[in-house]
N, C-alpha and C positions, 0 to 999 in steps of 0.2 A: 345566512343563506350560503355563504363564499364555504363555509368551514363543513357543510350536508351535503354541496357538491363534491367538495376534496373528499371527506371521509366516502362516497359512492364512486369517485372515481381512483381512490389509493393514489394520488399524484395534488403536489400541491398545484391551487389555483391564481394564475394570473391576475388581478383583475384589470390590471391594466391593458392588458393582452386582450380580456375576452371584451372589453369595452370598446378598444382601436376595430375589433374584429364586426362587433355590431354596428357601429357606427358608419363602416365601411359596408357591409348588405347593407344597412338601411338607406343609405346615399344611392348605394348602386337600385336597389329598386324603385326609388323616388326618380331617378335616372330615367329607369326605362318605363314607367310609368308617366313620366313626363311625354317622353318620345311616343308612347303610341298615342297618350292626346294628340300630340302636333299633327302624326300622320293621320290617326284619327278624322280631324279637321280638315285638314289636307284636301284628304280625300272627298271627305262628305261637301266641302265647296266646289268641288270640280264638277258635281253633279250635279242635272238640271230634272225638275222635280215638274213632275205633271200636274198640272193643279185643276184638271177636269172633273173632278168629285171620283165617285167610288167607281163609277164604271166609266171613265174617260170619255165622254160625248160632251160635258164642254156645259154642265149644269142643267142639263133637261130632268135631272132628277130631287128631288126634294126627300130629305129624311129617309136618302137611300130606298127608295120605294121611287117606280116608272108610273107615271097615269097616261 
């Protein structure tokens, strides 16, 4: 594979280079992928959730239908 990218790029290839280089984006997106969980979460607990059913009067409703 190393020897189909050099012959398309007419430069020889690294692999040690292009290895350091993924392993480095892949860290960094697990990174920030990590970080917007946390905020994520964060966030979504700091928030108080209405628990009245679909139209907020507190259960007078059954299976989303008024009688």
């Amino acid at each position: 594979m190393g020897s189909v990218i050099e012959i398309a790029l007419k430069a020889p290839l690294d692999t040690a280079f292009v290895e350091r280089w993924f392993e480095a984006w892949f860290l960094g997106a697990c990174a920030v992928t990590a970080a917007g969980i946390f905020v994520g979460r964060s966030v979504r607990s700091g928030m108080e959730w209405d628990d009245g059913g679909e139209y907020g009067d507190g259960g007078d409703v059954e299976s989303g239908k008024r009688s």
